[in-house]
DSSP file (Angstrom, degrees, kcal/mol; ACC not computed):
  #  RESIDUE AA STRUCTURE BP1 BP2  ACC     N-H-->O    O-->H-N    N-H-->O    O-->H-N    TCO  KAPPA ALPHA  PHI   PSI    X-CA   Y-CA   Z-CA
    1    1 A X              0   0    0      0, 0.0     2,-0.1     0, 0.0    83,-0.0   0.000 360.0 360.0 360.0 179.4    1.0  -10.3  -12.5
    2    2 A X        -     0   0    0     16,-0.3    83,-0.4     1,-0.2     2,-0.1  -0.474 360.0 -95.9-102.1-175.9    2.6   -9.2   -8.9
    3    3 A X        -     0   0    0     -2,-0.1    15,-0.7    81,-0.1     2,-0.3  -0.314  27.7-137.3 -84.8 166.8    1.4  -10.6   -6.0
    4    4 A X  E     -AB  17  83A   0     79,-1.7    79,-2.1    13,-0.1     2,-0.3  -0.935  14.9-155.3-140.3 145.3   -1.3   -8.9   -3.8
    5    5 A X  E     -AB  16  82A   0     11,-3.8    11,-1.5    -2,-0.3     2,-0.3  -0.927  12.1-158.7-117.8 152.9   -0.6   -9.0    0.1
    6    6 A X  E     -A   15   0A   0     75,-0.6    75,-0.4    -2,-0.3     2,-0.3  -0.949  19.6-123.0-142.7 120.3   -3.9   -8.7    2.4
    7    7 A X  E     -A   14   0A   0      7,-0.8     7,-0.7    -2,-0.3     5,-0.1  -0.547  31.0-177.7 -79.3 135.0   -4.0   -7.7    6.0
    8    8 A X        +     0   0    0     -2,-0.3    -1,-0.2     1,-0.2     5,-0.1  -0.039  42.2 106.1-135.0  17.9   -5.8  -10.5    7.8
    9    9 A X  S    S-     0   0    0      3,-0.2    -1,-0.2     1,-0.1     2,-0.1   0.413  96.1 -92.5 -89.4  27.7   -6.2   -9.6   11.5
   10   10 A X  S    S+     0   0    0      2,-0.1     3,-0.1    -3,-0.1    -1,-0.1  -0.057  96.1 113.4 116.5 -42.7   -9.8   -8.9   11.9
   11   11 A X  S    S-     0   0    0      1,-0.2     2,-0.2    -2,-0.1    -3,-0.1   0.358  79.1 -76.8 -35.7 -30.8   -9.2   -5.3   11.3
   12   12 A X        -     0   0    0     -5,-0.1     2,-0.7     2,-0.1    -1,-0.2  -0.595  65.1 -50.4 135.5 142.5  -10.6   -4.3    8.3
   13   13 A X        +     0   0    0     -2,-0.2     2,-0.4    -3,-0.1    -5,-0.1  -0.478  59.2 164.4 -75.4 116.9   -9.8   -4.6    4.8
   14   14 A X  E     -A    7   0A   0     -7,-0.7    -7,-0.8    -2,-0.7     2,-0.5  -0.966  11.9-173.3-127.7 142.2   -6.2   -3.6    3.9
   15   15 A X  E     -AC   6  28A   0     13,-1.0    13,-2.5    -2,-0.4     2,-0.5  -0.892  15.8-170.9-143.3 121.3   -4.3   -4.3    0.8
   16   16 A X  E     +AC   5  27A   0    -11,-1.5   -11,-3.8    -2,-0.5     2,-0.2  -0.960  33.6 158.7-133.1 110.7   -0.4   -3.8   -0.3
   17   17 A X  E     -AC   4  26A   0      9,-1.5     9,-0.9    -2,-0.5     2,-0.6  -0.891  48.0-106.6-137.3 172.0   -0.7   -4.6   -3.7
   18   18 A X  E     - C   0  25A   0    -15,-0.7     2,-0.7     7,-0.2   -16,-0.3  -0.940  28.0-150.9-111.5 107.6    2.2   -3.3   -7.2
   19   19 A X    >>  -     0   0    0      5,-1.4     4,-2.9    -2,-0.6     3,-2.7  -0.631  13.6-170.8 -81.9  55.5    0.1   -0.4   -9.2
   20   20 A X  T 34 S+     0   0    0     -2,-0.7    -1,-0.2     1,-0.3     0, 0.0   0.900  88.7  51.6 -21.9 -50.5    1.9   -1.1  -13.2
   21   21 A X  T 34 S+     0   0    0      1,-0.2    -1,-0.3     2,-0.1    12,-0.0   0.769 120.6  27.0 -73.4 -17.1    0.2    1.9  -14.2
   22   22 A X  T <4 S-     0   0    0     -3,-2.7    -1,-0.2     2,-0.1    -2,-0.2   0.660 100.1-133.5-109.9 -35.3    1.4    4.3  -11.4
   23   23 A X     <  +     0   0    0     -4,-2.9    20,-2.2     1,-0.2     2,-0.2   0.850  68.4 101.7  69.4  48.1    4.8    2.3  -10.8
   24   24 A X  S    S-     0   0    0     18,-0.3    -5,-1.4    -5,-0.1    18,-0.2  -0.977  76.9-105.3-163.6 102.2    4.4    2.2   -7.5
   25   25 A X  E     -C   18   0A   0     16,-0.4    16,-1.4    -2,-0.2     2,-0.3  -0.316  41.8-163.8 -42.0 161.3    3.3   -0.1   -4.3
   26   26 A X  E     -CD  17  40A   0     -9,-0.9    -9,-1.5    14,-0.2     2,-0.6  -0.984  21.9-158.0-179.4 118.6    0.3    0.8   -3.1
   27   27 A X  E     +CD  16  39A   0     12,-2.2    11,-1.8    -2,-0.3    12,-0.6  -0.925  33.8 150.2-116.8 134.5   -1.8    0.3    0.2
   28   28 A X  E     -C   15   0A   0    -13,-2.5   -13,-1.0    -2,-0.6     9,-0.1  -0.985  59.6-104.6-148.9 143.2   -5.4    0.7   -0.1
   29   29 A X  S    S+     0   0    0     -2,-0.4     2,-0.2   -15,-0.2    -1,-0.1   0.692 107.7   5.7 -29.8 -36.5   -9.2   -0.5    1.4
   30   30 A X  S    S-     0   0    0      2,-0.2     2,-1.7   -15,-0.1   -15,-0.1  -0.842  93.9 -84.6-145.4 153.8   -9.4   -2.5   -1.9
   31   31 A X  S    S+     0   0    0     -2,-0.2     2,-0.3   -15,-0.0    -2,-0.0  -0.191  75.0 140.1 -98.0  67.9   -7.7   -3.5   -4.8
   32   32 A X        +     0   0    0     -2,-1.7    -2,-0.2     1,-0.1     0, 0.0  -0.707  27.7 177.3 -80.3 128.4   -8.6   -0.3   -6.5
   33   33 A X        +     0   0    0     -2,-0.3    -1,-0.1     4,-0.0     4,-0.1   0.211  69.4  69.2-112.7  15.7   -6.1    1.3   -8.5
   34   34 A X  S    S+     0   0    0      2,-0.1     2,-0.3     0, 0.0    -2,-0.0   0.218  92.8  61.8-106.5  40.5   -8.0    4.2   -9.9
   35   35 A X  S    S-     0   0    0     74,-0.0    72,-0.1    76,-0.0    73,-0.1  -0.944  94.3-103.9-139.1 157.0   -8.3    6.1   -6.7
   36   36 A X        -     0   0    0     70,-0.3    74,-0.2    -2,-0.3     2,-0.2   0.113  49.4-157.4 -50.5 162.1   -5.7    7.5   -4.6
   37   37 A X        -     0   0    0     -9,-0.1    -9,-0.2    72,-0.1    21,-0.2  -0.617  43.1 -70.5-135.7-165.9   -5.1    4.8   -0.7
   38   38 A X  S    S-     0   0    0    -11,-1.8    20,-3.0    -2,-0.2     2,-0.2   0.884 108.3 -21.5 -53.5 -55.0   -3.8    4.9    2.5
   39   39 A X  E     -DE  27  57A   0    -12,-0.6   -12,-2.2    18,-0.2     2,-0.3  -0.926  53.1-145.7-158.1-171.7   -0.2    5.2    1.2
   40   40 A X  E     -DE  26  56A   0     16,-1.3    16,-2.5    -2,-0.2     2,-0.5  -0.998   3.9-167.7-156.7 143.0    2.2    4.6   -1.8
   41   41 A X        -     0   0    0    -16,-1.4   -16,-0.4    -2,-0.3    14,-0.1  -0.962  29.7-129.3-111.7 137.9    6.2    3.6   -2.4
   42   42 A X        +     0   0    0     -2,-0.5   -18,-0.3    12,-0.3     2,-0.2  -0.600  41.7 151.1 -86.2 175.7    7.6    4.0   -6.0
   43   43 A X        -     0   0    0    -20,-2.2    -2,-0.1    -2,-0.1     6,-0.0  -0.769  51.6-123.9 165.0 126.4    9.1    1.4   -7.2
   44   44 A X        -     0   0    0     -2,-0.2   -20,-0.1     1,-0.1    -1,-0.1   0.625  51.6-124.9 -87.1  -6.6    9.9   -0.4  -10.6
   45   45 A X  S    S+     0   0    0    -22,-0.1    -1,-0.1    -3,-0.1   -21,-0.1   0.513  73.1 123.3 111.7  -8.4    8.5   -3.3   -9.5
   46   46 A X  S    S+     0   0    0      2,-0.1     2,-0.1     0, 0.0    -3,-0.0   0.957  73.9  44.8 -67.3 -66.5   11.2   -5.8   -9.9
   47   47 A X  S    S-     0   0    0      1,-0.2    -2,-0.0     3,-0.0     0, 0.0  -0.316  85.8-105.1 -66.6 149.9   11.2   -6.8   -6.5
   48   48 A X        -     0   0    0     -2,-0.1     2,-0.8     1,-0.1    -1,-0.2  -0.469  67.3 -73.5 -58.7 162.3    8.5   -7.7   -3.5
   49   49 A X        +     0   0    0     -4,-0.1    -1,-0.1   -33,-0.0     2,-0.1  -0.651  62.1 174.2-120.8 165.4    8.3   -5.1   -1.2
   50   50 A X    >   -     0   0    0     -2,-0.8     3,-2.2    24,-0.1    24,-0.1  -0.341  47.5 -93.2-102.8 158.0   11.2   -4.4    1.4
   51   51 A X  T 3  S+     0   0    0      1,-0.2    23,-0.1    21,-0.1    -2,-0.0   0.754 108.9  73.7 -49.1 -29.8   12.1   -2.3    3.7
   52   52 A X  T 3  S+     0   0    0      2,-0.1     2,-0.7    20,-0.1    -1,-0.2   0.469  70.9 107.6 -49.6  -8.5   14.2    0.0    1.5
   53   53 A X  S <  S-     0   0    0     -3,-2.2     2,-2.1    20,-0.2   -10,-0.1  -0.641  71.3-132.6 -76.0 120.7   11.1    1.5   -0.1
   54   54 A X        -     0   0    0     -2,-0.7   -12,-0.3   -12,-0.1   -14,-0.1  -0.318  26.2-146.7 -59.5  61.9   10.4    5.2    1.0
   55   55 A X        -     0   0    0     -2,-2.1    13,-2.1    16,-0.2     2,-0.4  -0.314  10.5-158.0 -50.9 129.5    6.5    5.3    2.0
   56   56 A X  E     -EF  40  67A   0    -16,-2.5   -16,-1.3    11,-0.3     2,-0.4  -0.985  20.4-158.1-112.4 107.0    3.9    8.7    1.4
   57   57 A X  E     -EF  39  66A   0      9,-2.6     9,-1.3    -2,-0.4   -18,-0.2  -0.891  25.0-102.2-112.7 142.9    1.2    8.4    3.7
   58   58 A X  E     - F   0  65A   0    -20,-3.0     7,-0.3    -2,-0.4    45,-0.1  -0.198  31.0-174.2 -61.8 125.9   -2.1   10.1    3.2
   59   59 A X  E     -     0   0A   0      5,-2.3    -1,-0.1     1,-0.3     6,-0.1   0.252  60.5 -77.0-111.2  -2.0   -2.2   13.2    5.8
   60   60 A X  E >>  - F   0  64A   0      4,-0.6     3,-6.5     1,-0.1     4,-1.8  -0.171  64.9 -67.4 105.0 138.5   -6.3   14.2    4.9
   61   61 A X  T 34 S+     0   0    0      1,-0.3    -1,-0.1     2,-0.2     4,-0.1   0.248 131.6  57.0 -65.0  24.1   -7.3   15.9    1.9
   62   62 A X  T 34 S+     0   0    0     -2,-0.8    -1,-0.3     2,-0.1    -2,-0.1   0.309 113.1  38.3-128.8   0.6   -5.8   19.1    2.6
   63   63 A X  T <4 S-     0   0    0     -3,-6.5     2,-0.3     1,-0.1    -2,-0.2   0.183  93.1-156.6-119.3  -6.1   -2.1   17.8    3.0
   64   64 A X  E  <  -F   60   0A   0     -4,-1.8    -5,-2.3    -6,-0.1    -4,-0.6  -0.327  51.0 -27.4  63.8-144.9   -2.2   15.2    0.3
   65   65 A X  E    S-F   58   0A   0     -7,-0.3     2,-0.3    -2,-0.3    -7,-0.2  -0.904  73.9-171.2-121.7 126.0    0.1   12.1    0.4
   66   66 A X  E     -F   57   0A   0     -9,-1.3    -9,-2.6    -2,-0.5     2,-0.0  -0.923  34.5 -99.4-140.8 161.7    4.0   13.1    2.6
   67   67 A X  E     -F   56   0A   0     -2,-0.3     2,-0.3   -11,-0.3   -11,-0.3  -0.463  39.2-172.6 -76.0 149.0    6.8   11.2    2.8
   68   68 A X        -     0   0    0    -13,-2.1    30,-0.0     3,-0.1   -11,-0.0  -0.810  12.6-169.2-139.7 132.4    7.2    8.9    6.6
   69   69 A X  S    S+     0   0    0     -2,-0.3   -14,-0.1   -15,-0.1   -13,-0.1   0.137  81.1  73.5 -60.5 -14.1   10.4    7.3    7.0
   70   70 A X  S    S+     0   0    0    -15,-0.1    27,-0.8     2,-0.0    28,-0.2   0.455  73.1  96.0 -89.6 -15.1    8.7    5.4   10.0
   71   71 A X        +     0   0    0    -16,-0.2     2,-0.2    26,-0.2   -16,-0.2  -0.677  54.4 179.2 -77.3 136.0    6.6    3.2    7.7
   72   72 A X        -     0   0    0     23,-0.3     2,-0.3    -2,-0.1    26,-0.1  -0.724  15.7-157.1-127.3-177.2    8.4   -0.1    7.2
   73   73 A X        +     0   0    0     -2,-0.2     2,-0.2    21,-0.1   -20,-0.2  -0.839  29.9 154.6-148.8 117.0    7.0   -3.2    4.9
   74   74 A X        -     0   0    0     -2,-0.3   -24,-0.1   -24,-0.1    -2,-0.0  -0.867  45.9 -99.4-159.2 144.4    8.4   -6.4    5.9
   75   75 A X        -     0   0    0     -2,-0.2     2,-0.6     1,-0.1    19,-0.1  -0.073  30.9-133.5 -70.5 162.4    7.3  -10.0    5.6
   76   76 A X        -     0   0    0     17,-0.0     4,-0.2     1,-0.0    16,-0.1  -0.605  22.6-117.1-108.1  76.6    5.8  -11.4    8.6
   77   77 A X  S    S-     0   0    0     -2,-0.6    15,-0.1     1,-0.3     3,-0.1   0.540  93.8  -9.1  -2.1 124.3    7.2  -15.0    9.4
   78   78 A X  S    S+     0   0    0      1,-0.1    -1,-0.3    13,-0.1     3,-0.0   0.694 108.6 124.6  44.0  28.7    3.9  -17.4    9.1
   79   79 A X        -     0   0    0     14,-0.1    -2,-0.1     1,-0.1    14,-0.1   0.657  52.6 -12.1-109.9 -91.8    1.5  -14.9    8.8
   80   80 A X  S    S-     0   0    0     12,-0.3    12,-1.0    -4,-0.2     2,-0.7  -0.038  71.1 -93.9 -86.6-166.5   -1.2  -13.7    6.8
   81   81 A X  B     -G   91   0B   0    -75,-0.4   -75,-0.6    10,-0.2    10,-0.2  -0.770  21.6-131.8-115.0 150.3   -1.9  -14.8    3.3
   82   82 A X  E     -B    5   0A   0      8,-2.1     2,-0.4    -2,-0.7   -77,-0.2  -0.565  18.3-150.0 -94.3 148.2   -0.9  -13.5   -0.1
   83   83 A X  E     -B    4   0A   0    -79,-2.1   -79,-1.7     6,-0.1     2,-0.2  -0.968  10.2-164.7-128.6 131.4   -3.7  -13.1   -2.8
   84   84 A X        -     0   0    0      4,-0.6   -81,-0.1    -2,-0.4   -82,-0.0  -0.569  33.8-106.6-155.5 150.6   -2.7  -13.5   -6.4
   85   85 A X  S    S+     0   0    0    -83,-0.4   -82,-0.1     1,-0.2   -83,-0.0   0.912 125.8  48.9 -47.8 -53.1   -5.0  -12.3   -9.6
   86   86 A X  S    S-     0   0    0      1,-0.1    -1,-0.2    -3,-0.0     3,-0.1   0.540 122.2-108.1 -76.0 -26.9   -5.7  -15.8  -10.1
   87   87 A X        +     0   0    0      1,-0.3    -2,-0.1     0, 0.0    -1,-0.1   0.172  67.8 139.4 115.9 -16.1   -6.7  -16.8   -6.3
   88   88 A X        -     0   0    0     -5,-0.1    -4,-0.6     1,-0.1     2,-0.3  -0.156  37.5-141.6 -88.3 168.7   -4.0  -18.6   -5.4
   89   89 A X        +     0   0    0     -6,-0.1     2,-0.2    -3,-0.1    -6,-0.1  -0.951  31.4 138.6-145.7 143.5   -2.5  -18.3   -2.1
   90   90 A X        -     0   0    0     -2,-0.3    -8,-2.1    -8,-0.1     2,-0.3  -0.644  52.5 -64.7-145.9-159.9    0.8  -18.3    0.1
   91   91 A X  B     +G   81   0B   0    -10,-0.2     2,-0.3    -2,-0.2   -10,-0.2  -0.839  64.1 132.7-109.7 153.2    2.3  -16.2    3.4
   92   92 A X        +     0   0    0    -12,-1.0     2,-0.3    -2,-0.3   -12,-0.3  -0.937  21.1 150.0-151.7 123.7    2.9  -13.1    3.1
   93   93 A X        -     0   0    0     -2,-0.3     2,-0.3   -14,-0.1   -19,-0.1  -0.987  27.6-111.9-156.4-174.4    2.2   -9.3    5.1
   94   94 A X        -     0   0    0     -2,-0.3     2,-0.4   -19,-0.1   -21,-0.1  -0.806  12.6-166.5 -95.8 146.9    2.8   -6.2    5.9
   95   95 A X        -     0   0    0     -2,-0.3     2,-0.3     2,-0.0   -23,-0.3  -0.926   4.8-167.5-152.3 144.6    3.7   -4.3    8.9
   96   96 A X        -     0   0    0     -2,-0.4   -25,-0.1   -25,-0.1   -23,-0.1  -0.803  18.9-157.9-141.1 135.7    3.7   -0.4    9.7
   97   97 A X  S    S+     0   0    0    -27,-0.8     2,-0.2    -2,-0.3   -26,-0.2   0.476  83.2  74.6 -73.7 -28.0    5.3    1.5   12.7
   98   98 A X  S    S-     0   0    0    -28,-0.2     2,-0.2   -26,-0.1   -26,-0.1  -0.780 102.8 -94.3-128.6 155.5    2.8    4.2   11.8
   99   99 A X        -     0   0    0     -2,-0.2    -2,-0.1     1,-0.2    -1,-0.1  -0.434  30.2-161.2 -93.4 139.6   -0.6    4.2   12.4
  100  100 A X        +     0   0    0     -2,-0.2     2,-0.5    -4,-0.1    -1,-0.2  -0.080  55.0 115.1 -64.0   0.4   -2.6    2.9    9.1
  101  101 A X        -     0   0    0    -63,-0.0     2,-0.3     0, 0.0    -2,-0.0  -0.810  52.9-165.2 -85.0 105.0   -6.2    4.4   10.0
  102  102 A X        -     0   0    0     -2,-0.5     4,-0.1     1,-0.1   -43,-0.1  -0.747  29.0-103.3-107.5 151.9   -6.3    6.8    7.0
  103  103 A X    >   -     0   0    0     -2,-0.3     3,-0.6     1,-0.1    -1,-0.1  -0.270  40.5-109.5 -80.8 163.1   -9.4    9.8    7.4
  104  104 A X  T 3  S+     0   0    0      1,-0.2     3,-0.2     2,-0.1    -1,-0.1   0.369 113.3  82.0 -73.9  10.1  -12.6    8.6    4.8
  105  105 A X  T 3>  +     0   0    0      1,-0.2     4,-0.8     2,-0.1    -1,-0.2  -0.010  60.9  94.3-119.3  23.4  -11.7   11.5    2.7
  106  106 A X  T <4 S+     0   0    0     -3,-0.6     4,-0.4     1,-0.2     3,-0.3   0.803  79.4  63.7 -76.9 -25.5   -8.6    9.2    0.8
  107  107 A X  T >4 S+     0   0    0      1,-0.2     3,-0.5    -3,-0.2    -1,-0.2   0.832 100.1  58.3 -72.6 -21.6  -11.1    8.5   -1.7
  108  108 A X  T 34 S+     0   0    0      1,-0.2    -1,-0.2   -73,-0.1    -2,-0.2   0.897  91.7  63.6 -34.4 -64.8  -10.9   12.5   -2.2
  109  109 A X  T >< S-     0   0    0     -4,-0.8     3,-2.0    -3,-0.3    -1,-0.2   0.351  78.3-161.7 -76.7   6.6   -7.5   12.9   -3.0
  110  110 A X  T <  S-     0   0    0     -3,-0.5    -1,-0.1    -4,-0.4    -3,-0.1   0.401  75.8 -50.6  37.2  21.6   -7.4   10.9   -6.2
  111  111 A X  T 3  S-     0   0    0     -5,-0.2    -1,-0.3   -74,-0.1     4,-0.1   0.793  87.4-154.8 100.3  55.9   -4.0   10.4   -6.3
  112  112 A X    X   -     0   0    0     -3,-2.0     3,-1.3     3,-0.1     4,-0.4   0.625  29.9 -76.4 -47.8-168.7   -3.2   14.1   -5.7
  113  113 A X  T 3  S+     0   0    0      1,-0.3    -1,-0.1     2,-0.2   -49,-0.0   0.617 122.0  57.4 -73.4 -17.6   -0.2   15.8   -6.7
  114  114 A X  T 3  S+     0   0    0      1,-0.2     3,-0.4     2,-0.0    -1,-0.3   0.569 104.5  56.8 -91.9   8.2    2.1   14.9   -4.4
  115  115 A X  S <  S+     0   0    0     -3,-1.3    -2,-0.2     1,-0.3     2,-0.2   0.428 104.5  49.2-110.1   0.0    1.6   11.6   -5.3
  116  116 A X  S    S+     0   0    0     -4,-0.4     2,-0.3     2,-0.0    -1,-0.3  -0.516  76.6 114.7-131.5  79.2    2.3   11.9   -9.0
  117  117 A X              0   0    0     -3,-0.4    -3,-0.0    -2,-0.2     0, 0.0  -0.634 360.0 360.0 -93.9 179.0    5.6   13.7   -9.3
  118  118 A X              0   0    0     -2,-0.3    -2,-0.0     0, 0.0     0, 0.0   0.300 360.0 360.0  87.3 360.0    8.8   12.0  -10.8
């Protein structure tokens, strides 16, 4: 299995985890992968992920999931801890230019249609 990354500042449950079935990173409340998250990269999977991945973050259930070019993913030197199927654990994170607060109405969008082309 991939690794699962978890944001650890106090904050709130966040989770950048690699979706097999979707093909696709994934940031989400949980490590849910049958409802639509916060936001999503595609991706075959081969790699962690890097900055080169192209993020669609959730705009509220009447815009669906849109492409931001200001979202970056990149690890964060000693920081939080990585969560593995199995439990085990190592450093790891995530880190957004753009603001991660997603409306309560992601759980709506089920992984709408802009989030399953191609």
């Amino acid at each position: 299995g991939k690794p699962a990354y978890e944001k650890v500042d106090g904050d709130g449950g966040r989770y950048l985890f690699y979706s097999s079935k979707k093909r696709r990173w994934k940031v989400h409340a949980s490590l849910d992968d049958s409802v639509g998250g916060f936001a999503y990269a595609k991706s075959d999977g081969r790699q962690a992920p890097g900055t080169d991945l192209v993020w669609h973050v959730f705009d509220g259930s009447g815009n669906g999931f849109n492409e931001d070019r200001a979202v970056r993913c990149q690890p964060l030197a000693g920081g939080a801890s990585e969560k593995e199927a199995d439990g085990a654990r190592s450093t790891a994170s995530s880190e957004s230019d753009s603001n991660d607060d997603a409306s309560s109405s992601e759980s709506d969008s089920s992984e709408s249609g802009d989030e399953e082309d191609g």
